[in-house]
C-alpha positions as CSV (number, residue, x, y, z in Angstrom):
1,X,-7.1,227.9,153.3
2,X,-9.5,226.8,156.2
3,X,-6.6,227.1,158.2
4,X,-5.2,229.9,157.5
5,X,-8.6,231.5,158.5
6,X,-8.6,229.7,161.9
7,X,-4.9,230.9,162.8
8,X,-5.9,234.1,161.9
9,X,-8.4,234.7,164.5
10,X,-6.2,233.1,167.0
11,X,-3.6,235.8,166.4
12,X,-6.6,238.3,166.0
13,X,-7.9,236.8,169.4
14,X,-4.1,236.7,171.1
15,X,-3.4,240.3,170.0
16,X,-6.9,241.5,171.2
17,X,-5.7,240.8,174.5
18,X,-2.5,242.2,174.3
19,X,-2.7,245.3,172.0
20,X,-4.2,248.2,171.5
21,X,-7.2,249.4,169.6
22,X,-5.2,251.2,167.1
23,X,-2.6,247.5,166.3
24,X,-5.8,245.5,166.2
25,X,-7.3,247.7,163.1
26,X,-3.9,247.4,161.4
27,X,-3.6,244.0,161.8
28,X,-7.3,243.1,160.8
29,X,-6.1,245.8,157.3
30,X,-2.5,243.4,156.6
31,X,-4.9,239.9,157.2
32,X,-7.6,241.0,154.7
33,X,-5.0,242.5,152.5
34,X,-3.3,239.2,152.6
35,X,-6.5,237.5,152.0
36,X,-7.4,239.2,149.3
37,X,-3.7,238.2,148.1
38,X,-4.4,234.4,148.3
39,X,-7.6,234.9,146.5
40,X,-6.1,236.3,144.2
41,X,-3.0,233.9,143.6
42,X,-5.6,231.1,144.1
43,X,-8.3,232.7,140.6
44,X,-4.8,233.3,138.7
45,X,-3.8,229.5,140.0
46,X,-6.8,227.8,139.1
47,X,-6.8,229.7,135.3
48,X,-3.0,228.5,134.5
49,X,-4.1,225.2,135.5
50,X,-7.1,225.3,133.0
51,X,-5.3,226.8,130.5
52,X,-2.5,224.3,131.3
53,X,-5.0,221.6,130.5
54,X,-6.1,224.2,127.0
55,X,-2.7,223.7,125.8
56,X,-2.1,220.2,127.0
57,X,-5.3,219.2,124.9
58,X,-4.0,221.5,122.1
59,X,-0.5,219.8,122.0
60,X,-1.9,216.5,122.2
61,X,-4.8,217.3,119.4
62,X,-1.4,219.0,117.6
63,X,0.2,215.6,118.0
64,X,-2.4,213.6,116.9
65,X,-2.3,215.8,113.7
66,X,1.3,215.2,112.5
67,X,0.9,211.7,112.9
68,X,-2.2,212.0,111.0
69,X,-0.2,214.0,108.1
70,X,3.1,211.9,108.5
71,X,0.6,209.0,108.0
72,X,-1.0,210.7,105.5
73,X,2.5,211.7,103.6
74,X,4.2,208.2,104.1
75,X,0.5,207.2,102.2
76,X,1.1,209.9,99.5
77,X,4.8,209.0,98.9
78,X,3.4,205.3,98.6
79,X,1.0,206.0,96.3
80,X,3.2,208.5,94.5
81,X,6.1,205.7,93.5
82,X,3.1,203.2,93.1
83,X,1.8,205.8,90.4
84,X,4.7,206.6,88.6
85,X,5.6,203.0,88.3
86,X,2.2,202.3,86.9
87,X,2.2,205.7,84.9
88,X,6.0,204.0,83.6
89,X,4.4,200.5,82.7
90,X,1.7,202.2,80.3
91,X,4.0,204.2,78.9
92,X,6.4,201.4,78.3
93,X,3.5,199.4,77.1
94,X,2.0,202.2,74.9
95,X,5.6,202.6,73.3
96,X,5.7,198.7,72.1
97,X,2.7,199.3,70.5
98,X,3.5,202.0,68.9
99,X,6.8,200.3,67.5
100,X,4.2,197.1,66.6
101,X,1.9,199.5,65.2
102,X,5.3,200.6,63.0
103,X,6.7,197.3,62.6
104,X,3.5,196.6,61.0
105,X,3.3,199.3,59.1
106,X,6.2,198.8,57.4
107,X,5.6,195.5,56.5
108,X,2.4,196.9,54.7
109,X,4.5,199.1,53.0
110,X,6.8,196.9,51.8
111,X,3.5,194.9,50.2
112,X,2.0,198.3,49.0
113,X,5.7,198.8,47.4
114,X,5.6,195.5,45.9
115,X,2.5,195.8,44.5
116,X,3.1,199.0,43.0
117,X,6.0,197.5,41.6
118,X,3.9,194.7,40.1
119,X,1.0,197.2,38.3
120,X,3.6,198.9,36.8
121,X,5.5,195.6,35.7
122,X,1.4,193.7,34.7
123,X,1.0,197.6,32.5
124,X,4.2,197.8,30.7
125,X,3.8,193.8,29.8
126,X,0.2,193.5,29.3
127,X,-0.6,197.1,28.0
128,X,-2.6,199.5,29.2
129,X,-4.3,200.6,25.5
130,X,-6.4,197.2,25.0
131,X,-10.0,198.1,26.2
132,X,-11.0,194.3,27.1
133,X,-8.0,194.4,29.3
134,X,-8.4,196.1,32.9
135,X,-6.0,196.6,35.3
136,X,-6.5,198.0,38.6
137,X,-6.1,197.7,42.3
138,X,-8.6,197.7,45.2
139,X,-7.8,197.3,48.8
140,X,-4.1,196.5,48.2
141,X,-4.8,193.5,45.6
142,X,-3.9,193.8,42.0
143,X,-7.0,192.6,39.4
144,X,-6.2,191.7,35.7
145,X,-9.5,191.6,34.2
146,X,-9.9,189.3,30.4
147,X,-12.6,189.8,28.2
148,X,-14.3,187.2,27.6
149,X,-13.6,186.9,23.5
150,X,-10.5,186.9,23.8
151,X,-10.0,183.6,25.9
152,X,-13.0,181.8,24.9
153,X,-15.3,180.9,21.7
154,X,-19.0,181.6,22.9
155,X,-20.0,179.1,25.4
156,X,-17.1,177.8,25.6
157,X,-14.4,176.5,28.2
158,X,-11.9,175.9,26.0
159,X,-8.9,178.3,25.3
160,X,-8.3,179.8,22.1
161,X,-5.3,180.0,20.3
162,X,-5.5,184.2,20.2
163,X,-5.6,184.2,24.0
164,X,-1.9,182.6,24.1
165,X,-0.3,186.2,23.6
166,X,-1.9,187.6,26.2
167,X,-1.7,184.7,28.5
168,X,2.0,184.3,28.2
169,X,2.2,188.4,29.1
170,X,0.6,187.6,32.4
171,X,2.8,184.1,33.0
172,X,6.0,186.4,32.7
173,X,4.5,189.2,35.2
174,X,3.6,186.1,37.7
175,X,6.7,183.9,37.3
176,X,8.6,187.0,38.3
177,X,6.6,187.5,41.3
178,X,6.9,184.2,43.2
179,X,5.9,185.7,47.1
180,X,2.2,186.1,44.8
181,X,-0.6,183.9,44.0
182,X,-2.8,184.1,41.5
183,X,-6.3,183.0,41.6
184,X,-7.9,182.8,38.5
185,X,-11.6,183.4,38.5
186,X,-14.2,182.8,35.9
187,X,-17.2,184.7,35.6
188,X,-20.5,184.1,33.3
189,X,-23.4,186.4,32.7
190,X,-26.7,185.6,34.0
191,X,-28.1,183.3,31.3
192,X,-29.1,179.8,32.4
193,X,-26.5,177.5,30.6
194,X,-26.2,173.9,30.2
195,X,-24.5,172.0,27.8
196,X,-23.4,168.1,27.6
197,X,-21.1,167.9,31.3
198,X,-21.7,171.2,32.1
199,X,-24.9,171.5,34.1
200,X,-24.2,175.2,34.7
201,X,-22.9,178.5,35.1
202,X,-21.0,177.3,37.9
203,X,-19.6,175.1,35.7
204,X,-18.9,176.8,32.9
205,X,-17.3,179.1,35.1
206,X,-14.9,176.5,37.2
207,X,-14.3,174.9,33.8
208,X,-13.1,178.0,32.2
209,X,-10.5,179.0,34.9
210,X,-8.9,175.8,34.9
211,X,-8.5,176.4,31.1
212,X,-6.8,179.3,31.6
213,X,-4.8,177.7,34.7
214,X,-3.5,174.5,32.9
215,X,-2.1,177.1,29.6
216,X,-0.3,179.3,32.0
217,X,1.2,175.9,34.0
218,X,2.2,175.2,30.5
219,X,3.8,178.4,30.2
220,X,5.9,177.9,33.0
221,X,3.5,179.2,36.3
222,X,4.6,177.3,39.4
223,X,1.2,175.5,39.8
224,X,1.8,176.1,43.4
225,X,1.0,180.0,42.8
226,X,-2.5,179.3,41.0
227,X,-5.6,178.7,42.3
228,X,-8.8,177.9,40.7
229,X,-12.3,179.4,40.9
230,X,-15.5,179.7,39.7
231,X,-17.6,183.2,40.4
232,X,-20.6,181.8,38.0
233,X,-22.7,185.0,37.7
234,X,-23.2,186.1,40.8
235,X,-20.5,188.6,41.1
236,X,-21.4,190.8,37.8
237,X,-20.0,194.2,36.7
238,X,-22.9,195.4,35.0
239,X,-26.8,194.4,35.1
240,X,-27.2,191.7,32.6
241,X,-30.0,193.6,30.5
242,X,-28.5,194.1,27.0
243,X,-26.1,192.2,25.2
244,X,-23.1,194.9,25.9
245,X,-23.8,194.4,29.8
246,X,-23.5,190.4,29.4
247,X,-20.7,190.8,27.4
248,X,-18.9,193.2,30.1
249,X,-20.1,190.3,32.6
250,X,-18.7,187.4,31.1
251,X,-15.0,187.3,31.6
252,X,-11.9,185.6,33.5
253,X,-10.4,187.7,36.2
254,X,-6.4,187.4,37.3
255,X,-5.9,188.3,41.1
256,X,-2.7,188.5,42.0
257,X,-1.9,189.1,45.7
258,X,0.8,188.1,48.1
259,X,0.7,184.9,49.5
260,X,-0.9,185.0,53.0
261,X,1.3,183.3,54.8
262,X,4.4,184.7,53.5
263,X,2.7,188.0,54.3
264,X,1.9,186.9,58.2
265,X,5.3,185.2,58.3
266,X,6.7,188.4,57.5
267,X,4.5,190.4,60.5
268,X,5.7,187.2,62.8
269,X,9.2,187.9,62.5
270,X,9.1,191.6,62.8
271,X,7.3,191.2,66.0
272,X,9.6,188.6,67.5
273,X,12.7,191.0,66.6
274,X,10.8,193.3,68.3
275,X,10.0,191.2,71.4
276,X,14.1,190.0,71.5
277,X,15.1,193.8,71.2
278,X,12.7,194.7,73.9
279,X,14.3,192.1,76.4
């Protein structure tokens, strides 16, 4: 630009010399006007450059961007299948244990169903009109609850010949249940009792349900599906303050229920078919 200036004013200087008064003006008018040009082209230069460099940032800033947000969506996509893979495991995992939680169910059923079966058999053979005779069911376990005078003389352990009837009702109902057990417990009032071996209730108690247990072994009772115990008087049905509440107190209990690990056995199996049909 400097020299442009310079040549300027040599022409201006040349032509001085060599034209007139009127040439010089116009010529002095075209250099400014073509000064003013350049300083024109050089403002309008100098702002493209800048906003050259704008954009050039912008573009670059833009660039940075989508491979922030293809970064960003590879990311996404990632932890997309990585969700629905895990999202797929729990629900495949909450599905086995809902068919488990089936499985199992049905198995209950099936002892609910058997139990039922075996209420209905213990009330048709037993009877259901004999009021020293109870029959019920609480939490899945059947209970045959015996008077106490009608198995035993008073303060005694040995079986009378009266309770054989009833006895051999409950034999039949257990030897046609074989998947049961029955646990025969003796229960006393609350009367402190000893007399020659027998130092107590407890004994009278233990002593009274393997009465009843040897009698049904006679009757034909796999003696693998009894077992023996003794409740002594700690397990009463009624406070022992009259003679009808001691009465109600003293008596020999039946529970029959399934045998434990036939029942467990049973769960087992169901969940290994279930594991085999999973894989």
């Amino acid at each position: 630009m400097k020299k442009v200036f310079l040549l300027s004013l040599f022409t201006v200087f040349l032509l001085s010399s060599c034209v007139s008064k009127k040439q010089f003006t116009d010529l002095q008018a075209k250099e400014k006007e073509a000064q003013d040009l350049l300083n024109s082209a050089t403002v309008k230069l100098n702002a493209c450059l800048e906003e050259r460099a704008a954009v050039t940032a912008r573009a670059t800033a833009l660039e940075e961007q989508i491979a922030d947000l293809r970064k960003s969506n590879d990311n996404l996509q990632f932890l997309s299948a990585k969700g629905a893979s895990s999202i797929e495991k729990t629900l495949e995992s909450i599905r086995e244990k809902e068919l488990k939680i089936t499985r199992l169910q049905d198995a209950i059923t099936k002892k609910d169903s058997v139990t039922l079966a075996l209420v209905t058999s213990l009330k048709r053979e037993v009877g259901i009109n004999d009021p020293d005779i109870e029959i019920n069911v609480e939490k899945g376990v059947v209970y045959i609850s015996i008077s106490d005078k009608l198995l035993f003389k008073n303060a005694s352990y040995n079986v009378t010949a009266k309770a054989q009837e009833v006895l051999a009702k409950v034999a039949k109902v257990i030897n046609s249940k074989p998947e049961f057990e029955a646990m025969i417990e003796g229960h006393t009032d609350s009367r402190s009792f000893q007399r020659g071996v027998l130092l107590d209730n407890w004994d009278l108690s233990v002593k009274r349900s393997t009465s009843v247990i040897r009698e049904l072994q006679k009757l034909g009772v796999n003696p693998t599906q009894l077992v023996a115990a003794g409740r002594s008087s700690y397990v009463p049905v009624a406070d022992n303050d009259t003679a009808e509440n001691r009465a109600k107190n003293r008596r020999t209990r039946v529970v029959l229920l399934p045998k434990i690990d036939q029942f467990y056995a049973l769960i087992e199996t169901e969940m290994k078919n279930l594991e085999a049909g999973g894989n």
